[in-house]
Steps between C-alpha positions, in 0.01 A plus 500: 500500500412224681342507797583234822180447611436423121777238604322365797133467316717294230629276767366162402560585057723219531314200663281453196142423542281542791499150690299377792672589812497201726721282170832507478617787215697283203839656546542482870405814738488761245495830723393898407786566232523840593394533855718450799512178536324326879741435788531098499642258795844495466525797285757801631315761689787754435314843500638665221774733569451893634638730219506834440463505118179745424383384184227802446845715577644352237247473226491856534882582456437318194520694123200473301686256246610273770125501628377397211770258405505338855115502601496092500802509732280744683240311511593142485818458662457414836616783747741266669695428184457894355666590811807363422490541122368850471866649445519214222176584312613844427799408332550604126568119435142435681322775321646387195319142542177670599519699150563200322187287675288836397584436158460147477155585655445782243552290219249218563727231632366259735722469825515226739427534816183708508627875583346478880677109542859685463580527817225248648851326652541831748166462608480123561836533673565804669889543586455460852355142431815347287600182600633378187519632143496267232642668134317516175599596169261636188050528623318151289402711240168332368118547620423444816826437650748775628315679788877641708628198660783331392354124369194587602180472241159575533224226536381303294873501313684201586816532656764533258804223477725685679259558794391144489867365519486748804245291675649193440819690651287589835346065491839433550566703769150401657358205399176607645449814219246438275459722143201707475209421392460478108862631450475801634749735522411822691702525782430838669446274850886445489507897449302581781660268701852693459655371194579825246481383122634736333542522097868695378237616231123620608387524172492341179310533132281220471640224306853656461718407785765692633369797342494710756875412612754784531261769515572558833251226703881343569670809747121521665447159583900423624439805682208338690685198564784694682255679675403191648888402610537814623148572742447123549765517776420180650501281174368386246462164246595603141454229271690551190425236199713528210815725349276805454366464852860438658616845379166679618631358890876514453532837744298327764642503855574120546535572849219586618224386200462192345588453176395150320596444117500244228322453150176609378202277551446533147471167336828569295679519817323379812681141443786614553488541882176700573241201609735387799675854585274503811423903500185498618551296833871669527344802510219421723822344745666840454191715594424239819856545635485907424184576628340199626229256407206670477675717211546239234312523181252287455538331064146385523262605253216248570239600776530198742832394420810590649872511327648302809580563894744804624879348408745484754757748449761419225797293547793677326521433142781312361715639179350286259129675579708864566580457177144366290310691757615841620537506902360762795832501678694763249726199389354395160696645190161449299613236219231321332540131511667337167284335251474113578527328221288168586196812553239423248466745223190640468474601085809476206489900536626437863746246424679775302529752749738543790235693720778775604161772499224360594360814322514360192276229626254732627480690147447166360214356730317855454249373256528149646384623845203674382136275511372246231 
């Protein structure tokens, strides 16, 4: 069992060594993993929602099996999110999962993310705090990298390639962003600052990707995501890079979220139209017009830089970016833009490929993603 103020005492496992206080920490403002995170200027102040879910209540209508099978939900998943998903994690298809992972656990295999970093994305964003949700695929599934955010790795791991053709995504948005320190790559700031990065798979045997695909982590996970469409009444950013991705969004009201898609930052792909899709300041324009200025997200990672002013609110998008982009107006049919062919290829492997999944090209980077 594990215990949440066992959570809160391990709050600071991620920033590495103890440093002096008064220098700047080497991969930007790197905050209590698993406390609540500190009110900040600019930040939403949005109390989190009344509701009448009783979670002792339920714990207690619980069977025996499903207490034992579904003590880290219990314990780890925040309350806002188990609120919503309780009905889910009693499902035969969810119990199922949870008998597999006690296997896999039983027989000595080494899973990725640590067992109490499963659900660290509920507690760094709780639902009431979505702005935007950006959507992963398969946990990094070497040392010292997966820790429950989507892209995310833990310090001192350098940020992977995909991640790092993310950054150079957000410089051209805002010229003014600066990489972290030492190529870092942890970006729970961007989760406690609203943005929901959230894995179709939690878990994964280390150094076998995908291996923990179609067990279930697939219904759970989509199931979060609608749960987001659906109590997020307001609106949200969903950024959606690659095929895979573009099917986990493809029920999303267009009307009232925001749904952004084109190809996978991965470096098989991210030539072909990620670098200048704009996503990060489109959604940023998006979230100034819906809720106003003060509720952007702020891309910065660094602890005296900033990612760029508030944008003015977005001019409406011609069909060429509908089209390579996604749109937040309910218009977009969700195409990926067509391969250019003057677009540099980036190895003979991708000169042979057409791209149509970019999960192919995921599969193929897993070993190339992981550290030297």
């Amino acid at each position: 069992m594990v215990s949440p103020n066992g959570l809160k005492r391990s709050a600071n496992h991620l920033a590495g060594p103890a440093v002096d206080s008064k220098k700047s920490k080497s991969n930007g403002s790197i905050t209590s993993f698993f406390a609540a995170p500190k009110a900040k200027p600019g930040e939403s102040k949005q109390p989190a929602p009344s509701s009448s879910f009783n979670k002792d209540k339920w714990v207690a209508s619980l069977t025996p099996e499903q207490k034992e099978l579904l003590q880290l939900e219990i314990d780890t998943l925040d309350e806002s999110w188990l609120a919503q998903l309780r009905d889910e994690v009693v499902t035969p298809e969810f119990l199922s999962l949870k008998r597999f992972l006690s296997k896999e656990k039983q027989s000595g295999a080494k899973i990725f993310p640590p067992e109490n970093e499963i659900y660290s994305w509920s507690r760094h964003t709780p639902l009431h705090k979505v702005k935007a949700v950006i959507v992963g695929q398969d946990p990094y599934h070497n040392h010292n990298q997966a820790h429950g955010l989507a892209f995310s790795v833990r310090p001192p791991t350098p940020a992977p390639p995909s991640l790092a053709n993310m950054y150079k995504g957000i410089k051209n948005d805002y010229p003014t962003f600066e990489s972290p320190p030492n190529k870092g790559g942890l970006l729970t700031p961007w989760a406690e600052r609203g943005v929901l990065m959230l894995n179709t798979c939690l878990t994964v045997r280390a150094h076998q990707a995908n291996s923990h695909s179609n067990k279930g982590w697939e219904r759970f996970t989509q199931k979060a995501l609608d749960t987001v469409a659906r109590v997020r009444t307001r609106g949200v950013v969903f950024l959606a890079w690659g095929t895979p991705a573009g099917k986990r969004v493809a029920g999303i009201n267009r009307q009232k979220h925001c749904v952004l898609q084109s190809v996978h930052p991965s470096p098989l792909s991210a030539m072909r139209g990620f670098f200048d899709n704009g996503h990060f300041k489109k959604c940023n324009e998006w979230l100034s017009e819906r809720y106003g200025a003060d509720e952007i997200i702020d891309w910065n990672l660094t602890p005296t830089k900033v990612s760029g002013p508030p944008p003015a609110p977005a001019d409406k998008p011609d069909d060429t970016q509908l089209e390579s982009s996604g749109d937040c107006d309910g218009k977009s049919d969700g195409l990926l833009p067509p391969e250019d062919e003057s677009t540099a290829k980036v190895s003979k492997a991708a000169e042979a490929e057409e791209f149509d999944d970019d999960a192919d090209a995921l599969e193929a980077l897993a070993s190339a993603e992981a550290p030297s």
